[in-house]
N, C-alpha and C positions, 0 to 999 in steps of 0.2 A: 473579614474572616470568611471564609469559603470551605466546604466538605464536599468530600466525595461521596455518594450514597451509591452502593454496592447493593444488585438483586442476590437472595441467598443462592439462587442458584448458579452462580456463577463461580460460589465454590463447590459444587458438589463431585463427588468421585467420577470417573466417564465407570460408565459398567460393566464396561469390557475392561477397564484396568486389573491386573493380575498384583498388584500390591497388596498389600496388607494393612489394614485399619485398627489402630488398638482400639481396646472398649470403649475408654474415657472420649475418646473422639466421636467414636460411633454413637454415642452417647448424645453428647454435646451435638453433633448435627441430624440427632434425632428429635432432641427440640427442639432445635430450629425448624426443622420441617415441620413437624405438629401442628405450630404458629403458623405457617404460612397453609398448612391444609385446612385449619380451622377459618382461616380469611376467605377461603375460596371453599368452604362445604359443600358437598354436591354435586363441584365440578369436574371437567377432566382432568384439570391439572389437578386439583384435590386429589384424585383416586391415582393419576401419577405419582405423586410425591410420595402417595402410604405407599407407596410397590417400591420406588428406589428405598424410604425409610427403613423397609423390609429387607430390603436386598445389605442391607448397608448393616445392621444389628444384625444381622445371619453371620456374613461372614464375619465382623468383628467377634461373634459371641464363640464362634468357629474355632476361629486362630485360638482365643484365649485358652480354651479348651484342649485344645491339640497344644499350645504352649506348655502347660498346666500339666499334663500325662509326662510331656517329656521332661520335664524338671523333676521328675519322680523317681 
């Protein structure tokens, strides 16, 4: 039996993408970065990963927002 092991970052959004992230996802690869900031505290990737984490719950929390108004 053999696995493939996947770096989380190798899914993460590019940040120049113009798509849209719903929450639950935003979410969801908010804790997974958490985990991997907390393995590396104090690093650069650490303080990396909280600014894409940041970047990433902004605009999900965004969209939902501006979804949210127009269903109204």
């Amino acid at each position: 039996m053999s696995a493939e092991i996947f770096s989380l970052s190798d899914y993460r959004m590019d940040d120049a993408a113009d798509g849209e992230i719903d929450l639950v996802t935003a979410v969801d690869v908010a804790i997974r970065d958490l985990r991997e900031i907390l393995l590396c505290w104090g690093s650069e990737v650490a303080r990396q990963r909280a600014q894409e984490c940041e970047l990433t719950l902004s605009r999900a929390f965004s969209g939902f927002v501006v979804d949210q108004a127009e269903s109204r």
